[in-house]
C-alpha positions in Angstrom: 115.1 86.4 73.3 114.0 89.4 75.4 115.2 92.8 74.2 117.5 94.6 76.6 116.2 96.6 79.3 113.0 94.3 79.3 111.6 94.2 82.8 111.1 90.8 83.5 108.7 89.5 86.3 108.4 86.7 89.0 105.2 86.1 91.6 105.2 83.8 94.0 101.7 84.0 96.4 101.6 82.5 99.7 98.3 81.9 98.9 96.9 80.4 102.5 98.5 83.4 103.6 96.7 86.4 101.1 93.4 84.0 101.5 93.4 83.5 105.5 94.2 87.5 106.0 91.4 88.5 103.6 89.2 86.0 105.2 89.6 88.5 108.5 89.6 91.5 106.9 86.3 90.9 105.7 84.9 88.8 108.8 86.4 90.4 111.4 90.0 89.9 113.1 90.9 85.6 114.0 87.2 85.0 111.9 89.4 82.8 110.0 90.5 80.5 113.0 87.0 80.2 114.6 85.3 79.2 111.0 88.1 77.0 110.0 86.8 73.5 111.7 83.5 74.1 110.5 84.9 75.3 107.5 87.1 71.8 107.3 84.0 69.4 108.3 81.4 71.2 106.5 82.3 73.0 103.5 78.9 72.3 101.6 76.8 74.6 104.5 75.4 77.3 103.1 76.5 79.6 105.7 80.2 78.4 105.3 79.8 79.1 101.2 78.3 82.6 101.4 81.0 83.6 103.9 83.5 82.0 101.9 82.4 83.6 98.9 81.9 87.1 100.7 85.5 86.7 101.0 86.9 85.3 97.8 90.3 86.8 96.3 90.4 88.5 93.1 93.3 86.7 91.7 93.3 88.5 88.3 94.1 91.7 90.1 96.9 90.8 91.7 98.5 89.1 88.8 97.5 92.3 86.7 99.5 94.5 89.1 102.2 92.2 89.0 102.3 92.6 85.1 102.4 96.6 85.0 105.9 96.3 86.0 106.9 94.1 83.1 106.4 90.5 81.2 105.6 87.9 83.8 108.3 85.3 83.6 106.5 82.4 85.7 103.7 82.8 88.5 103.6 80.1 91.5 100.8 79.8 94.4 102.0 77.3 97.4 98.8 75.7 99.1 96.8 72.2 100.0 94.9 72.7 97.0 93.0 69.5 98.5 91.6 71.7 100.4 87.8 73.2 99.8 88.8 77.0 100.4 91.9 76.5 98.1 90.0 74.4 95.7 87.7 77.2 94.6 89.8 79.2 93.0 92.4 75.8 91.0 90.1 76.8 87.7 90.6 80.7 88.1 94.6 80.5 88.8 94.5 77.8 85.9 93.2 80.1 83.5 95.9 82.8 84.4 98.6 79.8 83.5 99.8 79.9 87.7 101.6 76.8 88.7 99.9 75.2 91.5 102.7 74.0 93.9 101.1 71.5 96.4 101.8 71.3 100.1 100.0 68.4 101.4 98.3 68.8 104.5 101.4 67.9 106.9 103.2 70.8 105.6 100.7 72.9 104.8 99.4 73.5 108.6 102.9 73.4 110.0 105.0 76.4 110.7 106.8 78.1 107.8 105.7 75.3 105.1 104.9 77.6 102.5 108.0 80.2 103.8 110.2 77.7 103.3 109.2 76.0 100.0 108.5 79.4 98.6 111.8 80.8 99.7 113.9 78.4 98.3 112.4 78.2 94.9 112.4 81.7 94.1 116.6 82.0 95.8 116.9 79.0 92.8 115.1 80.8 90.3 117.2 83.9 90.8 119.9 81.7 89.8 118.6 79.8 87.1 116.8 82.9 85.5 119.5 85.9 85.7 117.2 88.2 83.2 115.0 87.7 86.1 114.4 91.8 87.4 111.2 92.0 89.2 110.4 89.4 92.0 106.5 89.7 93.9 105.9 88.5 97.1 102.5 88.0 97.5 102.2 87.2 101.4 102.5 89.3 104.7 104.7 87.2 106.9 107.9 88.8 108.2 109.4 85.5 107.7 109.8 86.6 104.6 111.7 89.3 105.1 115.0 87.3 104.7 113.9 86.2 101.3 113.0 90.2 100.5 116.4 90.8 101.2 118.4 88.5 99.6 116.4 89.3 96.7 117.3 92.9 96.9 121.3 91.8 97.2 121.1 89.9 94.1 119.8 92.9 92.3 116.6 92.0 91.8 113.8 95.0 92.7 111.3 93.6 95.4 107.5 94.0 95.1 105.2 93.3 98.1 101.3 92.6 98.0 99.4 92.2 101.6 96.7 92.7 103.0 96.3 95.7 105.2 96.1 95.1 108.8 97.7 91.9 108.4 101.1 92.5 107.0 104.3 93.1 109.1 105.3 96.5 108.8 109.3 95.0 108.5 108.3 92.9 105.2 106.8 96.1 104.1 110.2 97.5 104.8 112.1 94.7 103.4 110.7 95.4 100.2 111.6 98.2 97.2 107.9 99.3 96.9 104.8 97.4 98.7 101.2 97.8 97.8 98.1 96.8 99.7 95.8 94.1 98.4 93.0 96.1 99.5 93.7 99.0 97.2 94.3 97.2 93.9 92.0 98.1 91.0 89.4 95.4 90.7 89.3 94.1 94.3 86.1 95.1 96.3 86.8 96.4 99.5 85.2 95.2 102.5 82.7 98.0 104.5 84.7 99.8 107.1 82.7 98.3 109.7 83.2 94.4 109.8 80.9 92.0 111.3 81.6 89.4 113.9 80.8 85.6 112.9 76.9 85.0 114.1 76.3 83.9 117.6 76.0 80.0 117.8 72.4 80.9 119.6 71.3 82.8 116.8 69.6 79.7 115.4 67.8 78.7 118.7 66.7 82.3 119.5 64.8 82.6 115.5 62.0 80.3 115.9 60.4 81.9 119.1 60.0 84.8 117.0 58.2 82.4 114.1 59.4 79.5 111.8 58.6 81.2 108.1 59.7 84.1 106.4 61.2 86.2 109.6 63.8 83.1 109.6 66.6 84.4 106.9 65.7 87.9 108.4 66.8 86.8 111.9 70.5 85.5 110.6 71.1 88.5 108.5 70.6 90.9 111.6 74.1 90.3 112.9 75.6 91.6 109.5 74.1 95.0 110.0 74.5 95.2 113.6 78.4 95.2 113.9 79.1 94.8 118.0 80.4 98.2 119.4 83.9 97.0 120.0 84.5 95.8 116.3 83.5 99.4 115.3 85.9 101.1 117.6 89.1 99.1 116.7 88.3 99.6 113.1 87.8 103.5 113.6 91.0 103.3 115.6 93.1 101.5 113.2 91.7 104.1 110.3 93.1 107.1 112.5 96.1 105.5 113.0 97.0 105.0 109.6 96.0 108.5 108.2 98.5 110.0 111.6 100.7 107.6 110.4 100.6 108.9 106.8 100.8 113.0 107.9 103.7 111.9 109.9 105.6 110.5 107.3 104.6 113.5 104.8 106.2 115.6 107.0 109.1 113.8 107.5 109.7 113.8 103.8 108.9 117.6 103.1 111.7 118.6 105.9 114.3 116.1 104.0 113.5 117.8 100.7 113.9 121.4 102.4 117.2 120.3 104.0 118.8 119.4 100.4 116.8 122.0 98.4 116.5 124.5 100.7 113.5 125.5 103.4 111.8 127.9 100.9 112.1 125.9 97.6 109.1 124.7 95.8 109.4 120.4 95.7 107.9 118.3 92.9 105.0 116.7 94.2 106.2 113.0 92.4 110.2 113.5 94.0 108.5 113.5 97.3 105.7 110.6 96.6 109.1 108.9 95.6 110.9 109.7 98.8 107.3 108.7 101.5 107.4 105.4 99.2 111.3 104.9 100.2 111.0 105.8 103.6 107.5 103.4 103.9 106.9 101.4 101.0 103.6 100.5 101.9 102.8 103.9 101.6 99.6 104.1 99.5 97.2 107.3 99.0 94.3 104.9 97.5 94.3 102.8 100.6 94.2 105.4 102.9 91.0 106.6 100.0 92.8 109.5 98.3 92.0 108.8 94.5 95.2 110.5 93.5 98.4 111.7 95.4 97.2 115.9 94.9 94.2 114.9 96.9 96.4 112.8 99.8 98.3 116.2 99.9 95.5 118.7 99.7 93.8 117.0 102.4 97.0 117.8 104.6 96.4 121.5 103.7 97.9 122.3 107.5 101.2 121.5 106.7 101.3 121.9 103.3 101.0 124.5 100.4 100.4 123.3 96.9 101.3 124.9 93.7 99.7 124.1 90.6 101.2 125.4 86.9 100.1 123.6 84.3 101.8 120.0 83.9 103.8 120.6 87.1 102.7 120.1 90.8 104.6 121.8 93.4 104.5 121.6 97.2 106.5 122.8 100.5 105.9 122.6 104.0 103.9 125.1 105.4 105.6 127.8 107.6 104.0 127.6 111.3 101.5 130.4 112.2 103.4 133.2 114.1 
């Protein structure tokens, strides 16, 4: 029997979901939706397998994460496992003792066939398992924000894991705390700079340079040349999020002043605490702070920091006169 108090822990991973979004985090945004019919009618190219495997999931890390909030109850991945990018991983979720729920292929391309299935099972294992505490959703849909909430009704506390870029900021809401895949320990994030998919000329254009060595050379080049437009929207979408982040720091110190007062010192956890209530997808690491001090150092123009031994202290800095 568990001992009172034990946190007890559900996962349930969309995993086309988690593997399609990594798929174009790493390759670029839709990279996923052009490479799936080749993908589909020739998964043995080698091409298709070192793309594949440039973007593999580290499964253990998520499932690790999972476990720091308590014992893991039962694990579930919904997928066509029939099929050759799901297949790769059936030995590595095996070994972590995941049950493999199959959606055949009908249900597996429709609309919402995972949602669905997923939803319903974990609503009936609320249920059926009322020690059940802690319930991670491993996807970025907002069609499961529904599910996030009912979750939250029944008591349970509400974990999400997406992929950054590709989650919907209102499942991130949904949720009690939401971490991105991206900045779990053990997962190898991609360069900042993605590359497209490589031309479908690329092969014609190689041998009128020669046919030997200068061949492999000539299908790597696209890898390090990223085209101008990929670089921009990913330099973009890096600004936003750190604006995004100063924002809500803000937002948080003035809350804490308007309780506390506007000179008092706050702890530096109280208001990680608050950001993370206000935005639970709030992450220093993902934004590449390796440590919350840092993420608030770095934001030295609004804030001061005071340091005394254990404690960390900070408070919005007055505006220049």
């Amino acid at each position: 029997m568990p001992e009172a108090g034990e946190a007890r822990v559900a996962i349930y991973l969309d995993f086309d979901n988690i593997v399609i979004s990594w798929y174009d985090r790493v390759h670029g945004r839709n990279a996923y939706g052009k490479d799936r019919q080749r993908i589909a009618e020739r998964p043995d190219d080698p091409e298709v397998t070192d793309r594949l495997r440039a973007a593999m999931i580290e499964v253990g890390a998520i499932i690790d994460y999972a476990a720091s909030f308590g014992t893991l109850v039962l694990t579930r991945a919904y997928a066509d496992w029939s099929s050759p990018v799901n297949a790769e991983y059936r030995s590595q979720l095996v070994a972590r003792a995941v049950d493999l729920v199959q959606l055949f292929p009908a249900a597996a391309y429709a609309k919402n066939g995972a949602d669905i299935r997923l939803a319903v099972d974990a609503v009936e294992d609320m249920f059926r398992l009322p020690d059940l505490t802690h319930v991670v959703i491993v996807a970025g849909d907002s069609d499961y924000v529904p599910l996030a909430q009912r979750c939250k009704r029944l008591g349970r506390y509400v974990i999400g894991v997406g992929v950054a870029g590709s989650t919907a900021k209102s499942l991130a809401a949904a949720c009690d705390e939401f971490e991105s895949y991206d900045s779990l320990p053990g997962v190898v994030r991609p360069p900042t700079t993605t590359s497209a998919p490589p031309a479908p000329d690329a092969a014609a254009e190689a041998p009128a340079k020669t046919k030997t060595a200068a061949k492999p050379r000539a299908k790597s080049k696209p890898a390090a040349d990223p085209p101008p437009d990929a670089v921009d929207e990913t330099v973009r979408a890096k600004l936003d999020e750190q604006s995004e982040a100063t924002a809500l720091l803000e937002r948080a110190l003035r809350l804490g002043h308007d309780k506390s007062g506007a000179d008092e010192w706050l702890h530096s956890s109280a208001v990680k605490t608050h950001m993370r209530r206000m935005d639970p997808s709030f992450s220093e690491k993902a934004l590449g702070y390796r440590s919350f001090s840092d993420f608030l150092k770095s934001r030295d123009e609004i804030t001061e920091l005071e340091e005394t031994g254990h404690e960390r202290l900070v408070r919005l800095r007055e505006p220049a006169a």
